[in-house]
Backbone as XML, in Angstrom:
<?xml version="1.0"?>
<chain id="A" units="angstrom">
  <residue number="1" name="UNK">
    <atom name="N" x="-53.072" y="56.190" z="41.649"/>
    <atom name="CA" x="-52.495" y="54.920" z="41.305"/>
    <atom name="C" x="-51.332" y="54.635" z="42.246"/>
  </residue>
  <residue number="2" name="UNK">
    <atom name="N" x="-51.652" y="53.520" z="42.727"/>
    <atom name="CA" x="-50.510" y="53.004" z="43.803"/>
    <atom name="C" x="-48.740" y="52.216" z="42.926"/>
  </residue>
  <residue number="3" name="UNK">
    <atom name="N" x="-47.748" y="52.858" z="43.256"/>
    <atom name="CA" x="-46.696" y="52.251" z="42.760"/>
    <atom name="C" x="-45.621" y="51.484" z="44.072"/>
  </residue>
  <residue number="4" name="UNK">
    <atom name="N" x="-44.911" y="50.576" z="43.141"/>
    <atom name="CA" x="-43.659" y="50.089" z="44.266"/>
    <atom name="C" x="-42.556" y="50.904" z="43.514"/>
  </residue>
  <residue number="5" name="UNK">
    <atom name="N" x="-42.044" y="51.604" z="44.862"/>
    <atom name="CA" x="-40.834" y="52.384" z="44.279"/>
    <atom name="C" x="-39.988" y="51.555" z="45.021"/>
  </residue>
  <residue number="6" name="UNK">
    <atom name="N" x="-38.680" y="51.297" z="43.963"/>
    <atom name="CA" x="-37.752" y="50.771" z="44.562"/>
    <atom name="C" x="-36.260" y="51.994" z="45.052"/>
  </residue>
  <residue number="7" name="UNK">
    <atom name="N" x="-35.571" y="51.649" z="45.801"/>
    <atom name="CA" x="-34.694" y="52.001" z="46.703"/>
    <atom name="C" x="-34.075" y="53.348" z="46.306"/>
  </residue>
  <residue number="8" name="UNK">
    <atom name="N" x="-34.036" y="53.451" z="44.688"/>
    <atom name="CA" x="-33.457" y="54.270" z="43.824"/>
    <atom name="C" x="-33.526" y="55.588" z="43.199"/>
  </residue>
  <residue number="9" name="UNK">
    <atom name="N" x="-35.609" y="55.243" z="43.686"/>
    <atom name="CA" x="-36.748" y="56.056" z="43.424"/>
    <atom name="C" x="-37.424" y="55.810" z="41.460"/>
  </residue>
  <residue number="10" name="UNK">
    <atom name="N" x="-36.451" y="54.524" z="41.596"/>
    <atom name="CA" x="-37.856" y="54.594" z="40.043"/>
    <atom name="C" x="-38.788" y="53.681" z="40.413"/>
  </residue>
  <residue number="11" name="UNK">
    <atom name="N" x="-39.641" y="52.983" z="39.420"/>
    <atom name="CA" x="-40.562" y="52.040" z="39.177"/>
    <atom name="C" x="-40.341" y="51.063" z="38.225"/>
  </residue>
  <residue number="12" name="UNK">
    <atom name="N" x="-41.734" y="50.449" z="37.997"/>
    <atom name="CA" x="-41.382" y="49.586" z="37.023"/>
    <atom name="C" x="-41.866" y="50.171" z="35.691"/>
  </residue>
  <residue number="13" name="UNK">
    <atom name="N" x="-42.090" y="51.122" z="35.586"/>
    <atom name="CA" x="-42.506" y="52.338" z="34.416"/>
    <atom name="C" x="-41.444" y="53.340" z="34.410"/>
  </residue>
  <residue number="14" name="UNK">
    <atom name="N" x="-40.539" y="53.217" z="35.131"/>
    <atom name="CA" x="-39.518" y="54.409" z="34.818"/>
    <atom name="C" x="-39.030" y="55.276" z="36.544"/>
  </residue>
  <residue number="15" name="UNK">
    <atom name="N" x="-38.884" y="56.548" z="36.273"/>
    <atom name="CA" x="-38.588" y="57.368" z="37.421"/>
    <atom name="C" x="-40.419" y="57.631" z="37.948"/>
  </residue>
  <residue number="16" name="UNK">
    <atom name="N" x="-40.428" y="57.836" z="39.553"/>
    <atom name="CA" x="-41.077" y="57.519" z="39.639"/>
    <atom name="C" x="-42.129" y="59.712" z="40.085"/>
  </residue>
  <residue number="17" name="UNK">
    <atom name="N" x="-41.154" y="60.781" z="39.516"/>
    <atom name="CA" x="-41.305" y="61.945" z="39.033"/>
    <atom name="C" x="-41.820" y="61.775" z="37.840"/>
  </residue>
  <residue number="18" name="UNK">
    <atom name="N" x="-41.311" y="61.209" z="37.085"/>
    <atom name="CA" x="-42.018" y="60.958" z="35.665"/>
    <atom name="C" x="-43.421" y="60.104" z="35.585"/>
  </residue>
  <residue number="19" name="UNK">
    <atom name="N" x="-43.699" y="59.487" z="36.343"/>
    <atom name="CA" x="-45.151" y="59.164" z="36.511"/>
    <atom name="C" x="-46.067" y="60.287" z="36.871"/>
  </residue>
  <residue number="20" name="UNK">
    <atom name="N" x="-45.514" y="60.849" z="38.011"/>
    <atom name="CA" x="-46.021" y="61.852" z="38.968"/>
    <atom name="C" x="-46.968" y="62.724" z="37.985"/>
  </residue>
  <residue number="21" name="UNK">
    <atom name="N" x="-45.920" y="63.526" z="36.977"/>
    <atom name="CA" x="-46.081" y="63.984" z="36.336"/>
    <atom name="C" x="-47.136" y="64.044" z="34.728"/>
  </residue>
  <residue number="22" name="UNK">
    <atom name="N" x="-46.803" y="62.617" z="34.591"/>
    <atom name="CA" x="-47.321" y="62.223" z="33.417"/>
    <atom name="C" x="-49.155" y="62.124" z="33.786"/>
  </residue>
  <residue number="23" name="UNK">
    <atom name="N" x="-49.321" y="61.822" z="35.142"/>
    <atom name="CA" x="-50.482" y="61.257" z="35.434"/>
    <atom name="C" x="-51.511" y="63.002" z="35.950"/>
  </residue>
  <residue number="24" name="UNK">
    <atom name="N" x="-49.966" y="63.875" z="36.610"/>
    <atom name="CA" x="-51.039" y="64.947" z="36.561"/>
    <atom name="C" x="-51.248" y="65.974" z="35.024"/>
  </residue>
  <residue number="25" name="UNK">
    <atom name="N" x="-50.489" y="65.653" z="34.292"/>
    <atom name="CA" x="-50.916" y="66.564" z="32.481"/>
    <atom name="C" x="-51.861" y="65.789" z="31.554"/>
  </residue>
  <residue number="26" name="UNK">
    <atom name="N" x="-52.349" y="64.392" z="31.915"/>
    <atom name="CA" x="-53.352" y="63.690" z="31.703"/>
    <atom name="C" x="-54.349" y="64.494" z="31.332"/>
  </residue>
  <residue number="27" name="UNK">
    <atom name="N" x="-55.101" y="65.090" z="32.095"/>
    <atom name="CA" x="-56.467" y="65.657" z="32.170"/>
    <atom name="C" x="-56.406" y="67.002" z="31.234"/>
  </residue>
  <residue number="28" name="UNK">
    <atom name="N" x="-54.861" y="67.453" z="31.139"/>
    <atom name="CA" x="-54.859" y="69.076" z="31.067"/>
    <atom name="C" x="-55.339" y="69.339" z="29.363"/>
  </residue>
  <residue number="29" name="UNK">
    <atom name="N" x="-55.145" y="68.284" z="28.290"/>
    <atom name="CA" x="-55.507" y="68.773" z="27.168"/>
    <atom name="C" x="-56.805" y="68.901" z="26.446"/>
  </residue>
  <residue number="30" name="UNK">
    <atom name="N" x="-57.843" y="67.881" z="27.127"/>
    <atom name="CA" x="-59.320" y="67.767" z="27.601"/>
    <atom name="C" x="-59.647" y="69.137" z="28.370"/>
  </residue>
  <residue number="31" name="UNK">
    <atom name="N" x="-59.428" y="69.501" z="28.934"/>
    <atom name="CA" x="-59.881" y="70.972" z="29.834"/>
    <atom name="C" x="-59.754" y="72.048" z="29.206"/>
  </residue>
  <residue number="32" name="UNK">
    <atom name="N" x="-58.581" y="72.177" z="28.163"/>
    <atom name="CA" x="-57.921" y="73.120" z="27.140"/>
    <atom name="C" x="-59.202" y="73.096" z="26.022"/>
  </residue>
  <residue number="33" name="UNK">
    <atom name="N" x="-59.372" y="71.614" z="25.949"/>
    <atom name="CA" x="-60.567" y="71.340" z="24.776"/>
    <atom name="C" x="-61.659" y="72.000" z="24.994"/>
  </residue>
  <residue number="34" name="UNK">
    <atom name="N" x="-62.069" y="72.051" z="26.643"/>
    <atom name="CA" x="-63.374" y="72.313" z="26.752"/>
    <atom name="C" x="-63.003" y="73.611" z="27.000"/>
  </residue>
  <residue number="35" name="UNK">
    <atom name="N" x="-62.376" y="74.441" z="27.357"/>
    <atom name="CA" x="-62.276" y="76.044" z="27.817"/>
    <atom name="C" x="-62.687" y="76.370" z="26.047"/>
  </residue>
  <residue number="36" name="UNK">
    <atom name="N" x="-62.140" y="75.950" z="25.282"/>
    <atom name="CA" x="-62.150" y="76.486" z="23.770"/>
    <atom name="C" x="-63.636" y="76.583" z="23.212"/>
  </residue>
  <residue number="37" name="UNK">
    <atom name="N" x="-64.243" y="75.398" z="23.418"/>
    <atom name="CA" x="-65.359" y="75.343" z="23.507"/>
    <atom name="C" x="-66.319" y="76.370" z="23.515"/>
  </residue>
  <residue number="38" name="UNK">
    <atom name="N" x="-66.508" y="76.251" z="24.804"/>
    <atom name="CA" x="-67.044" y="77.000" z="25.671"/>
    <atom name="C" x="-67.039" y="78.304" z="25.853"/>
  </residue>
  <residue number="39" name="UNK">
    <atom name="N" x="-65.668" y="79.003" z="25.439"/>
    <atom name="CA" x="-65.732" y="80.076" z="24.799"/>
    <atom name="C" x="-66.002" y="80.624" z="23.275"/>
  </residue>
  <residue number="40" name="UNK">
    <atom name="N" x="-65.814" y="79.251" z="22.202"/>
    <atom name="CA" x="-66.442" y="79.443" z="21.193"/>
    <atom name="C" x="-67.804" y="79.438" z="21.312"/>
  </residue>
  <residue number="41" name="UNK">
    <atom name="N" x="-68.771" y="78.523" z="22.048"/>
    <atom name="CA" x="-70.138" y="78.913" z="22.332"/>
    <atom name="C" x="-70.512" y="80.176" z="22.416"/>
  </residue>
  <residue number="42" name="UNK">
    <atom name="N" x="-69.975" y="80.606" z="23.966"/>
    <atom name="CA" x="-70.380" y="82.077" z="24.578"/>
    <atom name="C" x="-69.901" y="82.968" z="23.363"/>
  </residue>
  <residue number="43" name="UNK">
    <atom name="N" x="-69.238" y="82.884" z="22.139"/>
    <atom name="CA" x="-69.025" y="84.196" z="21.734"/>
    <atom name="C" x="-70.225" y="84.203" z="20.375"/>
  </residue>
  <residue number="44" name="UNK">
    <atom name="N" x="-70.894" y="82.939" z="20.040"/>
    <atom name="CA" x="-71.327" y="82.908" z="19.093"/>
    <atom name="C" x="-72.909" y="82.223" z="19.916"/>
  </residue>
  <residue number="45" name="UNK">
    <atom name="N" x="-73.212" y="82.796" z="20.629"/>
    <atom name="CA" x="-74.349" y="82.249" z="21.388"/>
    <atom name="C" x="-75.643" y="83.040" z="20.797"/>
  </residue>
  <residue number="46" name="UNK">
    <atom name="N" x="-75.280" y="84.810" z="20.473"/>
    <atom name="CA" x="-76.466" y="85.320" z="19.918"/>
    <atom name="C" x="-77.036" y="84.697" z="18.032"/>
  </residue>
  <residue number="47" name="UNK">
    <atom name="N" x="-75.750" y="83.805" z="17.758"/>
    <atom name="CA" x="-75.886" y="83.675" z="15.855"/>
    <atom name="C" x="-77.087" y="82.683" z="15.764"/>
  </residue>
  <residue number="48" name="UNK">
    <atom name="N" x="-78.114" y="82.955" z="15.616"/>
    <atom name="CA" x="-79.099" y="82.097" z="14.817"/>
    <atom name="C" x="-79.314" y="82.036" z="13.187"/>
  </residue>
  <residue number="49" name="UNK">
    <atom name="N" x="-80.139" y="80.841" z="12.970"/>
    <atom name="CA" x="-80.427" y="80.726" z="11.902"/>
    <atom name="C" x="-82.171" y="80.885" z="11.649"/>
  </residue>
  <residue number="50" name="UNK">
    <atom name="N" x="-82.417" y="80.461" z="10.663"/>
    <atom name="CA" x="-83.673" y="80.947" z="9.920"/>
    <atom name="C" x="-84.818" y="80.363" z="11.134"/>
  </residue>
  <residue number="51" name="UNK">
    <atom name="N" x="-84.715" y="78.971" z="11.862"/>
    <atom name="CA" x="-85.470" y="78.704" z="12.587"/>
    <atom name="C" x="-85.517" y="78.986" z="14.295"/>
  </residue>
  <residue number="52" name="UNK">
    <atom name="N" x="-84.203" y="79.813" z="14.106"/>
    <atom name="CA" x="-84.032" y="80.169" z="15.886"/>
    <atom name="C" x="-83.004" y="79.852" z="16.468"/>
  </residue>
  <residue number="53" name="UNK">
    <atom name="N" x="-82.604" y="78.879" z="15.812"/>
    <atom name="CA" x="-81.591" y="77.810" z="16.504"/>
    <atom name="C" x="-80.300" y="78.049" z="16.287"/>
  </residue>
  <residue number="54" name="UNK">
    <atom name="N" x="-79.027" y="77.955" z="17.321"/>
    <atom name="CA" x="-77.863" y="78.480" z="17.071"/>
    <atom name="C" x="-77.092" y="77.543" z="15.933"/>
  </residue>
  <residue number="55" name="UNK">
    <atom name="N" x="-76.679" y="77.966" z="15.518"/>
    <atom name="CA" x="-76.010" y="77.813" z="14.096"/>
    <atom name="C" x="-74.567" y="76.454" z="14.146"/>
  </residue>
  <residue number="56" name="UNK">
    <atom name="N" x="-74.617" y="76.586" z="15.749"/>
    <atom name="CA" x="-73.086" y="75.826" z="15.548"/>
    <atom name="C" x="-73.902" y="74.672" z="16.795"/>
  </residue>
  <residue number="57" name="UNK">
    <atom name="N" x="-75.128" y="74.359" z="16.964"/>
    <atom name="CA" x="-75.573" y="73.591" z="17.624"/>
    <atom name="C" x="-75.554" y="72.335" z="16.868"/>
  </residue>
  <residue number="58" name="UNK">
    <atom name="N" x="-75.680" y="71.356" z="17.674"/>
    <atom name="CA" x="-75.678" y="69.802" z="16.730"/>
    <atom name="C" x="-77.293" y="69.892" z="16.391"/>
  </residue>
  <residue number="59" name="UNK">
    <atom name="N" x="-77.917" y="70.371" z="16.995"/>
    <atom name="CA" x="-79.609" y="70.050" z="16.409"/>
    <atom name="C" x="-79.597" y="70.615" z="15.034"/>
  </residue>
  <residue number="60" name="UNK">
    <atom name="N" x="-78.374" y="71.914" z="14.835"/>
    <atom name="CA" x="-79.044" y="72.756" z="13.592"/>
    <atom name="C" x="-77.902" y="72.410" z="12.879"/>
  </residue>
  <residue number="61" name="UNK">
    <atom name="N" x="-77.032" y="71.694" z="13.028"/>
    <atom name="CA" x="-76.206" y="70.787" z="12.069"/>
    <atom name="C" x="-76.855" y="69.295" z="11.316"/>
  </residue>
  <residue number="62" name="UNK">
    <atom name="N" x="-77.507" y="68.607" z="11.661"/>
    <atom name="CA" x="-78.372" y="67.896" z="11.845"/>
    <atom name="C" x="-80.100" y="68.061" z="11.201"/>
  </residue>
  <residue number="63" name="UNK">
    <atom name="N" x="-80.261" y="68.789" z="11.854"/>
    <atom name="CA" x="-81.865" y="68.887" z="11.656"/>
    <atom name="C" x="-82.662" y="68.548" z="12.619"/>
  </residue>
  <residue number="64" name="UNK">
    <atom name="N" x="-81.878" y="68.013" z="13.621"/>
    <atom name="CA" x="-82.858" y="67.411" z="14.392"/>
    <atom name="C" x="-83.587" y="68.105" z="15.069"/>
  </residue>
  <residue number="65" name="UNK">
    <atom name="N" x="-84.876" y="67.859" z="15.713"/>
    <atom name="CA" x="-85.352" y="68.576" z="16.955"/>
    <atom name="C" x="-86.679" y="69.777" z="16.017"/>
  </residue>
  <residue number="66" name="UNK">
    <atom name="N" x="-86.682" y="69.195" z="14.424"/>
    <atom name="CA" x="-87.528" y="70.402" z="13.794"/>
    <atom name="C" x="-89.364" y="69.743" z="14.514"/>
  </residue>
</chain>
């Protein structure tokens, strides 16, 4: 994102470190989301249920896919 910094070094949103910043921790709590994930998968990847299907899958939350 392109800013006008004026002379002082802020913006028209504030200091223009505090953008810097704000725009790179954006992404970081989404990535946190998915590492959790993803390791909750992999640790529960062998748990099936009665038809095969992993237990914490949306098909076997659901039903779908019988």
């Amino acid at each position: 994102m392109l800013s006008v910094v004026n002379a002082d070094g802020s913006t028209q949103s504030g200091s223009l470190i505090n953008e810097i910043v704000r725009e790179g921790a954006r992404p970081m709590p989404a990535a946190a989301l998915e590492a959790e994930v993803n390791q909750y998968m992999a640790e529960f990847a062998a748990e099936t249920d009665e038809r095969g299907i992993a237990w914490w899958s949306a098909s076997a939350a659901t039903g779908c896919g019988q």
